[in-house]
N, C-alpha and C positions, 0 to 999 in steps of 0.2 A: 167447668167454665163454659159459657152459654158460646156461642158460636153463631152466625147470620149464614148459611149458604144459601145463594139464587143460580138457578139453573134459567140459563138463556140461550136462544135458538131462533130459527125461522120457524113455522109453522108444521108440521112434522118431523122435525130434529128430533123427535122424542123426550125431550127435554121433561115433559108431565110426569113418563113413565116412568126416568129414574129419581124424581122429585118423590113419586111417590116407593119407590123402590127404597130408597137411602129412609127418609121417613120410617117404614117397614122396620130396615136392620138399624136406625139407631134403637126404636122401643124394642126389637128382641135383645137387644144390650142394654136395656135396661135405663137408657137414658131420659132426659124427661125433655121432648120433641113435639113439634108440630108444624102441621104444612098447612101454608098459605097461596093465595092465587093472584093474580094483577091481569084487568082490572076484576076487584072482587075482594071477597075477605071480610066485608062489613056489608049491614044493609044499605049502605048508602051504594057502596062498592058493585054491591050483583045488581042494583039497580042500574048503575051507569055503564054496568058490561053490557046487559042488554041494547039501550043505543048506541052505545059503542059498536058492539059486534052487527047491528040488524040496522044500520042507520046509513047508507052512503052518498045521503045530500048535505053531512055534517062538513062544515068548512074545516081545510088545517088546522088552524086557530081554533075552535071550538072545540075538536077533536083531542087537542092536546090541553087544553082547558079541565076539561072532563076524567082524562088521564092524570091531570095532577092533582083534583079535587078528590079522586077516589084513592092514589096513594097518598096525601096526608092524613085523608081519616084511617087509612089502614096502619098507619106506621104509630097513630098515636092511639088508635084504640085496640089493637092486636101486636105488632112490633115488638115496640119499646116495652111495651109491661112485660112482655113475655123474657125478652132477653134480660131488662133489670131482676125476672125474679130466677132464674138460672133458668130456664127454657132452649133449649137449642131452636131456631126459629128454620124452617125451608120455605125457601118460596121458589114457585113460579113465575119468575119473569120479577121487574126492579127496574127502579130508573135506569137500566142502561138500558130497558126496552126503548124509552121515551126520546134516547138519543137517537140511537138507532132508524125507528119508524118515523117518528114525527121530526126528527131532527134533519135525517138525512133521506128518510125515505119522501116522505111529504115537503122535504126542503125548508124548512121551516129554519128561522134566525136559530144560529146554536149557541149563542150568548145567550138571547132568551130561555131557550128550552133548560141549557145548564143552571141558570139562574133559579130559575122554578123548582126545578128537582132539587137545588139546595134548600128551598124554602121549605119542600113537602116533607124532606125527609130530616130537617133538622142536621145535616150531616150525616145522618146515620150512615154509614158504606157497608157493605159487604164484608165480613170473613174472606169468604172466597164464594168468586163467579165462575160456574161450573158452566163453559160455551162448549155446545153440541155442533158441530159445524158441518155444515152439507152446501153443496153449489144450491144454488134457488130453484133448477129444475129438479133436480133432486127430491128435493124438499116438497115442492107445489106438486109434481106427481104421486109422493107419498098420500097426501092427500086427497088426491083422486078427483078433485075438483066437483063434488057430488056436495052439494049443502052451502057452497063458499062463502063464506062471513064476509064484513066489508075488508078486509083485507087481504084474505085470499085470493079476492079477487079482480085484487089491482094487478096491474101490468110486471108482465117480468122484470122487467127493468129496477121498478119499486122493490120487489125484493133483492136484486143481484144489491143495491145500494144500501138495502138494511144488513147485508150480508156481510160487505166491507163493512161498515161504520161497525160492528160488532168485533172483526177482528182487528182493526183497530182501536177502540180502547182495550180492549185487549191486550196490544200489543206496546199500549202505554205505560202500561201496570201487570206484568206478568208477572209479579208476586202475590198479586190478589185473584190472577182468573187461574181458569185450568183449559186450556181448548184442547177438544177429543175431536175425531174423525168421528161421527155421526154414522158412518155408514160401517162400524163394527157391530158385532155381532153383540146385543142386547147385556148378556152376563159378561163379557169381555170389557164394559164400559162402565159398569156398576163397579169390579173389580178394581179397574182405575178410578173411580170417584173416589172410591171408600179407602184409597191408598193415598189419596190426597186429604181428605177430610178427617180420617181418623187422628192424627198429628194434632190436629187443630180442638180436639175435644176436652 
């Protein structure tokens, strides 16, 4: 049975590395997997990461425009096929990014933002949402603030508020997420994914 896991976080949560660590131990079990990324995943997708990520005169609105234009082509040209043909699918980040930053972090109407995400992803939800959680200083120091994309290098604040909006929906549905301490030790954290995901396989 195919499975959808998204691993979601602030910006250094780690969230990448055990995206690709789980990926790793489902193909040495033998399963048939692959990871995906947001925004990205398709040519349209690494196209619009680019101004997304290097762009910081993009309005709210156009920012989350952008974000929903590159998850519908991801979920209808990578997604969906992969999960109808038994595929286990991981991603990197998922519309509850979209809640999160542009909903709550950029303040943006969350009728809209929920609205749109329903359209991009056709319903599609989650398996299970694997949240890596760290305070936002935390986080933004991991980072080291050396390169900062347009988001990393918005205001604390912006992060403390995608931080909350993450562990609440979260805490709406905590039969779909899994929230981890972020600040555990690397194989201590895999351990727990893979205790939570394997059931689900």
């Amino acid at each position: 049975m195919a499975s959808f896991i998204v691993f979601e976080g602030l910006d250094g949560s780690g969230k990448s590395t055990q995206a690709r660590g789980l990926l790793r131990r489902l193909r040495r079990r033998a399963y048939a997997a692959l990871l995906t990324h947001e925004p990205g995943g398709t040519p349209l997708g690494e196209s619009l990461r680019r101004w997304l990520k290097r762009s910081p005169d993009l309005s709210p609105m156009a920012e989350l425009a952008l974000f929903i234009a590159a998850r519908t082509q991801l979920v209808k040209e990578v997604v969906q096929p992969a999960l109808e043909s038994g595929v286990t699918v991981v991603a990197d980040r998922y519309a509850a990014s979209t809640v999160a930053y542009q909903g709550h972090g950029r303040e943006l109407d969350l009728r809209l933002v929920y609205q749109l995400n329903q359209a991009a992803t056709g319903g599609l939800a989650p398996t299970l949402t694997v949240l890596l959680d760290l305070p936002a200083e935390v986080a933004l120091a991991r980072k080291g603030g050396t390169g900062a994309d347009t988001f990393e290098a918005a205001p604390l604040e912006f992060h403390r508020r995608v931080r909350e909006a993450y562990l609440s929906q979260a805490a709406q549905d905590p039969a779909r997420w899994l929230v981890l301490d972020a600040s555990q030790a690397r194989l201590e954290l895999s351990r727990q994914i893979w205790g939570r995901v394997r059931p689900l396989l």
